[in-house]
N, C-alpha and C positions, 0 to 999 in steps of 0.2 A: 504494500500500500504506500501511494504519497504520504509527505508529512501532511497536508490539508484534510484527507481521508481518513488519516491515523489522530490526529486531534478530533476529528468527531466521531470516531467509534468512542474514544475514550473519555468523552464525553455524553454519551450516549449511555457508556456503559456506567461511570459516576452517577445519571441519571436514574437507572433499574437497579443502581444499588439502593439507592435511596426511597426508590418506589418499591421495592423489594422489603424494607426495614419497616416501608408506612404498613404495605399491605400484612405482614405476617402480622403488624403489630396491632392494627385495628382489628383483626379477623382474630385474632386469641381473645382480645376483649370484648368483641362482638358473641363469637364463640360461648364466654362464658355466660353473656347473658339471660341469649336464645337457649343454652342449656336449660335454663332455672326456667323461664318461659315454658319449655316443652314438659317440663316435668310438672310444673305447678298447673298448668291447663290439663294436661293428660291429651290422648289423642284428639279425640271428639273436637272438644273445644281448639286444639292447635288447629284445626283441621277447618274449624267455622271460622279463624281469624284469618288462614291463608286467602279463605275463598273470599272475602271482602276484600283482601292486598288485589285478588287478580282486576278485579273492576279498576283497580288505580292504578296497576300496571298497564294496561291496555291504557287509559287516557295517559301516561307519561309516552307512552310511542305515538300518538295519535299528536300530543303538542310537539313533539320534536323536530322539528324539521330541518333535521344535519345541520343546524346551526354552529354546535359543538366541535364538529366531526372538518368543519370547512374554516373555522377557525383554529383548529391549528393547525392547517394545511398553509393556509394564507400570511397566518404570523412568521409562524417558520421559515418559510418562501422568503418574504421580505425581508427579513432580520437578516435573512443570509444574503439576500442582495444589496442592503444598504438602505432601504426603500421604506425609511422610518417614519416617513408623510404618509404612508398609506395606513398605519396600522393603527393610527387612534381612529380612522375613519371604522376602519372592521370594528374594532370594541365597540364603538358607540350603536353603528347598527346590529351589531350580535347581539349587544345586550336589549337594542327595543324590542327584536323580533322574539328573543327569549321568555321576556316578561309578557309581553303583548298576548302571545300564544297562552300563557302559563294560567293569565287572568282569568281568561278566554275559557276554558277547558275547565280551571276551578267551580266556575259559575254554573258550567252544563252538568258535571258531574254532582253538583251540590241536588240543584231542580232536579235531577232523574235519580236521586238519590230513592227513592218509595217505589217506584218502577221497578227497579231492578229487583227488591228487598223484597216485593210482594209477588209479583209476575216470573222472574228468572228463577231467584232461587227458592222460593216459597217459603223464605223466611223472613218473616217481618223485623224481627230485633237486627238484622243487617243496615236495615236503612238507616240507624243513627251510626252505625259505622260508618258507613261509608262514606256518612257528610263528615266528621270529624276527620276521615282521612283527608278529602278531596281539599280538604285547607293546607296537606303537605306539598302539594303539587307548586306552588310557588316557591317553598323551602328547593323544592328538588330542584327545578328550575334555574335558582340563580347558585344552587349547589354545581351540578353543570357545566353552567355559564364557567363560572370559574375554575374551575377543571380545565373546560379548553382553553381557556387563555392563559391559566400558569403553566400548561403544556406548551402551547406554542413558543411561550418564553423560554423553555424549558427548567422552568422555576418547579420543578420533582418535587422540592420539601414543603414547598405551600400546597399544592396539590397533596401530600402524604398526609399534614397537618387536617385536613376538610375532613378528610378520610376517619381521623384518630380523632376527632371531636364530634364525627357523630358517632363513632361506635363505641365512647368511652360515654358520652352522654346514652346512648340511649341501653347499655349495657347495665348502664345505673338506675336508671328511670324503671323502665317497663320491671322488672321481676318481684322492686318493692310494691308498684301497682297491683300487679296481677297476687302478690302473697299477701296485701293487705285486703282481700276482698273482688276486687275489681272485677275480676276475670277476665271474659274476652275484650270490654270495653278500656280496662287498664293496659292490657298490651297492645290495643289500638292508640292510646293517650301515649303509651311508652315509644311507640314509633312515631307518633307527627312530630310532638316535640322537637326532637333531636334533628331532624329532617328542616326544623324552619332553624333549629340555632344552627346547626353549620351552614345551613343558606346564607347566614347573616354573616358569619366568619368567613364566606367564598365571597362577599362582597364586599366585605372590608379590604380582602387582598386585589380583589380587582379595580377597586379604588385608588389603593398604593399607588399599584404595576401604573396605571393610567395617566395620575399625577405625576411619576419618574420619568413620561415620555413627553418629549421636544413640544412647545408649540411651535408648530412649521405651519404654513397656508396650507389646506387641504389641495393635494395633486390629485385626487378623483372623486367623484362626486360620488352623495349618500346612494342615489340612484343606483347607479352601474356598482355600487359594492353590494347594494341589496341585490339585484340580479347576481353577480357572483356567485353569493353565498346559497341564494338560493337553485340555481344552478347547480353548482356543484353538491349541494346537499342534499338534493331533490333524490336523485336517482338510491343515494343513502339512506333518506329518509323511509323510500318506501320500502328498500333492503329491510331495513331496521323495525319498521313497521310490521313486515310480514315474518322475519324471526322474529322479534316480542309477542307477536301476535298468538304464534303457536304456544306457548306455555300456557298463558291464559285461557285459551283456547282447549288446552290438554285440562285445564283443573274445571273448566266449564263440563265438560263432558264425563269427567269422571263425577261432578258433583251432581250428575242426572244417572249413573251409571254404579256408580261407587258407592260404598257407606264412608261417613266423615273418617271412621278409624283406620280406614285406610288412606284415605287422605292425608290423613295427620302422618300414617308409616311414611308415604311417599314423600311427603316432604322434608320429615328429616334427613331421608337418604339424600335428598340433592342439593340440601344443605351441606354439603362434603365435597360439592366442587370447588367449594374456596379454596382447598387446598392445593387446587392445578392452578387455582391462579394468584398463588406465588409467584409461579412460574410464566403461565401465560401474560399477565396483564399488565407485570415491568417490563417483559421485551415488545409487546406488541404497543403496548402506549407509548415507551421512550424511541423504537426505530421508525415511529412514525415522520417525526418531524425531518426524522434521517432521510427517507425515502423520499420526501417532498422536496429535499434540497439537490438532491442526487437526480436531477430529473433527465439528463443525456448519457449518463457514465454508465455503461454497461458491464462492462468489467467489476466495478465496484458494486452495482447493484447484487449481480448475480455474486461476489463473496459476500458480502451483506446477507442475501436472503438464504443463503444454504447453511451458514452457521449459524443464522437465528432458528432455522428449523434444529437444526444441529444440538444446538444447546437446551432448547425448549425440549427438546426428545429427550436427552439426555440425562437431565434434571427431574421430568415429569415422568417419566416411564416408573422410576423407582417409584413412588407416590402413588402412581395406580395399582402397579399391581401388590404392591405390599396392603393396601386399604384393600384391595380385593380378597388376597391370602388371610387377613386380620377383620374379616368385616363382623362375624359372630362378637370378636370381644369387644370393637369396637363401641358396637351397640349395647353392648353390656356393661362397658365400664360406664357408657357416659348416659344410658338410657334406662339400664336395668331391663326386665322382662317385660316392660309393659308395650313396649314398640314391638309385636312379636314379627313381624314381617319387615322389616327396616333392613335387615341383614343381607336377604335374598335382594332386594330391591337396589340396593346399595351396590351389589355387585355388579348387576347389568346394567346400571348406570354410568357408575364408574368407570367401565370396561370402553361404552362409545367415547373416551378420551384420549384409547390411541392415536388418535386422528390428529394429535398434535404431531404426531412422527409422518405426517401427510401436509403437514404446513398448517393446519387450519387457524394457529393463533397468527400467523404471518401473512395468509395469500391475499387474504381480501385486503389487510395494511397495504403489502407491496401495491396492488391496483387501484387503490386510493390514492398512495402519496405518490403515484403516475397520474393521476387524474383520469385511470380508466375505471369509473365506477357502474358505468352500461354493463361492464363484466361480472361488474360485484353483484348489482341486479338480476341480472338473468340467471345465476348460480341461488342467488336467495330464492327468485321466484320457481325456479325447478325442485329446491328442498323445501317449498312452501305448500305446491302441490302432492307431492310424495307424502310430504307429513298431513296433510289436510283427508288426503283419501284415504291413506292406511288406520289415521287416528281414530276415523268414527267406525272400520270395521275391525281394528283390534281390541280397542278401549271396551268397544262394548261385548265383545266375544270374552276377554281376557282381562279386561279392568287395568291394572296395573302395569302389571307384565307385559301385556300389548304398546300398552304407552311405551313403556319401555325400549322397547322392539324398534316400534317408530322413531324412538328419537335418534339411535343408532341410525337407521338406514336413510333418514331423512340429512340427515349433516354426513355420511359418505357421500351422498349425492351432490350437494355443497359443495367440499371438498376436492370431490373428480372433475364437474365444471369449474373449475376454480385453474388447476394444474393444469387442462386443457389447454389452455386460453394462454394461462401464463407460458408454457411450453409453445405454444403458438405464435405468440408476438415477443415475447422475449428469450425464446430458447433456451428458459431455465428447467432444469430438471431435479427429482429429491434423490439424494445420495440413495440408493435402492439395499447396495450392501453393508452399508453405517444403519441402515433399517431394520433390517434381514438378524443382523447379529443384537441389538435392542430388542429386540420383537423377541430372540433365542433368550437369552439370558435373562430377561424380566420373567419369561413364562418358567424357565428351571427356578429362579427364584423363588415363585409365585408359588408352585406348584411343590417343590421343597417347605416351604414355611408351613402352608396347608396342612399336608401329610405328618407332619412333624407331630403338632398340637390336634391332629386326629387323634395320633397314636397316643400323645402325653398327654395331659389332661391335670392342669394345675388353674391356683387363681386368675384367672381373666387379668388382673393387672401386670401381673408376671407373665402370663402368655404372650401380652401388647408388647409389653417391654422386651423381651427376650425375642418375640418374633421380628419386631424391627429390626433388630439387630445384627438376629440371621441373615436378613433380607439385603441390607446394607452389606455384609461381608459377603455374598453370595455376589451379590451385584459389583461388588470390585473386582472379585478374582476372575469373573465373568469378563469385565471389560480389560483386566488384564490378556489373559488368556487369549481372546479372540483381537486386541488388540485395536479397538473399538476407533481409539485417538491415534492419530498418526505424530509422529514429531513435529511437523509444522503447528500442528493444533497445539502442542504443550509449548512449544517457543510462544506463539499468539498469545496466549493463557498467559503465560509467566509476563508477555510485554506489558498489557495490561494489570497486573493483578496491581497496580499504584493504586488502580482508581476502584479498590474496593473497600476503601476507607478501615474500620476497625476488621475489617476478616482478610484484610491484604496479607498476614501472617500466615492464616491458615490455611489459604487459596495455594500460596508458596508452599507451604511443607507438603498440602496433597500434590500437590503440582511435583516436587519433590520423590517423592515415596513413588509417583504411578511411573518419572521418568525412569528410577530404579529399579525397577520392577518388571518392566514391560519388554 
C-alpha cells in the first residue's frame, strides 16, 4: 500500500477499535438489563412487549429515508477532498429532513395507536403502548442523525458515547420499572426514556461538530443537497425498508400463528446477534467512509474489501459456532429453565451468520460507498421476496422453526446477488480456500465442544467456561495447522497493531506466538 492508503486503513482501523470498545461495552450493559427484563416479565409478557416494539420498528424504517446512510457518504467525500463549504450545507439539510420525517411518523403512529391494539393484534392494553412508544421515535431520530454525522467525521468515540448512554440508561431504568410492579408498561417507560436522552446527547454533539466548522459562503444550494441526499438514499431507503420490514413482518405473523411463549423463546435467541456485531458493525461502519473516498483505486479497493471479509470471518466464525456448540448452557446460565425452546432456536439462528465468510457485513458497504446502491436494491428486493413467500408458508406450517429456515435462505439470496454484481463490475472475488478451511475448523470445533459436554455433564457454569475455552484452543491449532494467515497477513497485523490503542500488547504477543508456530 501507498503511505496515503496506509494512513487510512490505520485510521480506519483506530476507528473499529474504538467502535469495537463502545459496542462490546454498551451490549454487556444493555445485556445485563434485558436479562432482568426477560426474567422478571417471564415469557408471555417478554413476548407482548416485543410485539408492541415491532409497530415502532416498522414506523422507524418507514421515516428513514437514507438520510443517515448518504450523510456519511457525503461528509467523508468532502473532508477528503477539501470541500468544507459543502458540509455545513449537508448537516443543516440532514438534520431538517430527519426531524421533519421523525414529527411526521410520531403523530401517525400516536392516532393509529387503538387500531392497531384492537383490530391487528386483538389486544386492547397495546394501545397505551404503543403511544408511549411512538414518542421515542424523535429520540431515535436525532439518535441517528448523529450517528451519521460523527461517522462521517469519523469522530468513533462520540458515536460509541450515544451508544453507552443509552444502554447504561436504559439498563438502569427498565428492570427497576418492571420489578417494582410495572410490568409490561414499565419496560415500555424503560425503553422511550433512554431512546429520547441519548437523542438529546447525539444532538449536543452534533451541535459541537457544526459550530467547529468554517463559516464559508455556501458553494451549493439547500436545493440540489436535498436532491442528493435524497437520491442517493432513496434506492437505500427502500433496501432498508424492505429488510426492516421482514422482522416485523416475521413477529406479525407469528403473533397470529404462535403462542406469546414462544415469542418470548424466539426472541431471546436473536437477542445473541449482538455478539456478531462486535464484529460486524466496527468494520462495516468504520470502512464505510473508507470506500466512499476510495472511489477510482481499484487495487486498493479490492485489498480493502477481501480482508474486511477476511477478518470479519475470522473473528466471527469462532462466536458462532462456539454459541452454537454452548447454546443448552447458554440459556441456562443466563435464563434458567423457563425459556424451554431458546436453545434449539438459538442454534438455527445463529448458524444463518456464516454468511459473514460471504461478505455480507461488507458487500452492500462496498456498493454504497461506490454509489452503486440500484445493486444494493435489487439484492434487498430479491431476499424480500424469498423471505415474504417462504415466511407465511413456513411460519404457519412450522411456527418458529420455519421463520427460522426463512431467515437463512432469505439473506443467502442477498448475499449471492450481492457477489454477483460485485464480481461483475468490479472483478472482486471471496478468498474461496481462506473459507473452505474456516468453515473446517469452526465445524471440528463446534462439533468437538458439543460431544464433549454430551458425554460430561457438570454445572452449566463450568461447562460455559470450560467449553469456551476448548473452542478457543481448538480454533488456534486449527488455524495453525491449516495455516489459515499467510505471512503477508501477520507482517499487515503487526504494521498496524499501533492503532489498537490498550490491546496493541496483546494483538503483538498473538501476532507473536501464531508467527512461531505456524
Amino acid at each position: 500500500m501507498d503511505q496515503d492508503i496506509d494512513d487510512l486503513v490505520k485510521t480506519t482501523t483506530r476507528g473499529s477499535i474504538i467502535l469495537l470498545i463502545g459496542q462490546v461495552s454498551s451490549t454487556l450493559i444493555l445485556a445485563a438489563g434485558m436479562l432482568l427484563v426477560a426474567r422478571f416479565l417471564g415469557p408471555s409478557k417478554y413476548g407482548l412487549f416485543n410485539k408492541s416494539q415491532s409497530v415502532i420498528g416498522i414506523a422507524i424504517l418507514l421515516m428513514n429515508l437514507g438520510v443517515n446512510q448518504a450523510l456519511v457518504r457525503y461528509i467523508a467525500k468532502y473532508r477528503h477532498e477539501g470541500k468544507d463549504d459543502y458540509i455545513r450545507v449537508f448537516m443543516e439539510v440532514g438534520s431538517l429532513l430527519t426531524v421533519g420525517a421523525s414529527v411526521l411518523m410520531t403523530i401517525i403512529v400516536y392516532l393509529s395507536s387503538g387500531f392497531i391494539a384492537n383490530e391487528i393484534f386483538n389486544e386492547p392494553e397495546q394501545e397505551l403502548y404503543i403511544q408511549y412508544l411512538s414518542i421515542s421515535l424523535i429520540g431515535h431520530a436525532l439518535s441517528t442523525l448523529a450517528q451519521g454525522i460523527t461517522v462521517g467525521f469519523e469522530r468513533m468515540e462520540l458515536r460509541s458515547l450515544i451508544t453507552i448512554s443509552y444502554s447504561f440508561i436504559k439498563s438502569l431504568i427498565s428492570p427497576i420499572l418492571v420489578y417494582i410492579g410495572l410490568g409490561t408498561l414499565g419496560a415500555i417507560i424503560g425503553h422511550t426514556s433512554p431512546i429520547l436522552l441519548s437523542g438529546l446527547v447525539g444532538s449536543i454533539f452534533v451541535i459541537m461538530i457544526y459550530r467547529n466548522q468554517r463559516k464559508e459562503p455556501r458553494a451549493i444550494s439547500y436545493f440540489k443537497v436535498t436532491k442528493m441526499i435524497l437520491t442517493f438514499g432513496f434506492p437505500l431507503y427502500l433496501s432498508t425498508l424492505m429488510t426492516g420490514l421482514l422482522p416485523q413482518l416475521f413477529t406479525t405473523f407469528l403473533g397470529i400463528w404462535e403462542t406469546n411463549e414462544k415469542i418470548g423463546n424466539y426472541s431471546v435467541a436473536t437477542n445473541f446477534s449482538v455478539l456478531l456485531s462486535f464484529i460486524s458493525i466496527p468494520i462495516s461502519t468504520t470502512i464505510f467512509p473508507l470506500f466512499s473516498k476510495l472511489e477510482k483505486n481499484q487495487k486498493e479497493l479490492e485489498f480493502l474489501y477481501r480482508n474486511a471479509i477476511k477478518y470479519s470471518t475470522l473473528f466471527g466464525y469462532p462466536i458462532i459456532f462456539t454459541i452454537i456448540a454452548l447454546a443448552d448452557q447458554i440459556i441456562m446460565v443466563l435464563f434458567r429453565p423457563n425459556y424451554f425452546y431458546a436453545a434449539n432456536y438459538l442454534r438455527i439462528y445463529i448458524f444463518a451468520f456464516i454468511l459473514l465468510g460471504f461478505g455480507s457485513a461488507v458487500n452492500s458497504v462496498l456498493l454504497s460507498g461506490q454509489e452503486r446502491n440500484d445493486i444494493t436494491l435489487k439484492s434487498t428486493l430479491g431476499k424480500f421476496l424469498v423471505a415474504l413467500t417462504l415466511s407465511y408458508y413456513l411460519i404457519q406450517k412450522y411456527g418458529v422453526i420455519g421463520l427460522l429456515y426463512t431467515f437463512f435462505i432469505s439473506n443467502l439470496v442477498n448475499d449471492l446477488i450481492n457477489l454477483f454484481f460485485i464480481n461483475r463490475i468490479f472483478s472482486f472475488r471471496i478468498n474461496a480456500s481462506f473459507l473452505l478451511k474456516m468453515m473446517l475448523i469452526s465445524l471440528v470445533s463446534c462439533l468437538s465442544v458439543y460431544y464433549v459436554f454430551t458425554i460430561i455433564s457438570v454445572h452449566p457454569w463450568i461447562e460455559l467456561f470450560s467449553g469456551g475455552m476448548l473452542s478457543v484452543l481448538i480454533y488456534f491449532i486449527g488455524v495453525l495447522l491449516l495455516k489459515v494467515l499467510t505471512e503477508q497477513d501477520y507482517l499487515y497485523l503487526w504494521r498496524i497493531s499501533d492503532n489498537f490503542g490498550p490491546f496493541s500488547p496483546i494483538i503483538r504477543c498473538v501476532i507473536d506466538f501464531l508467527i512461531r508456530f505456524s
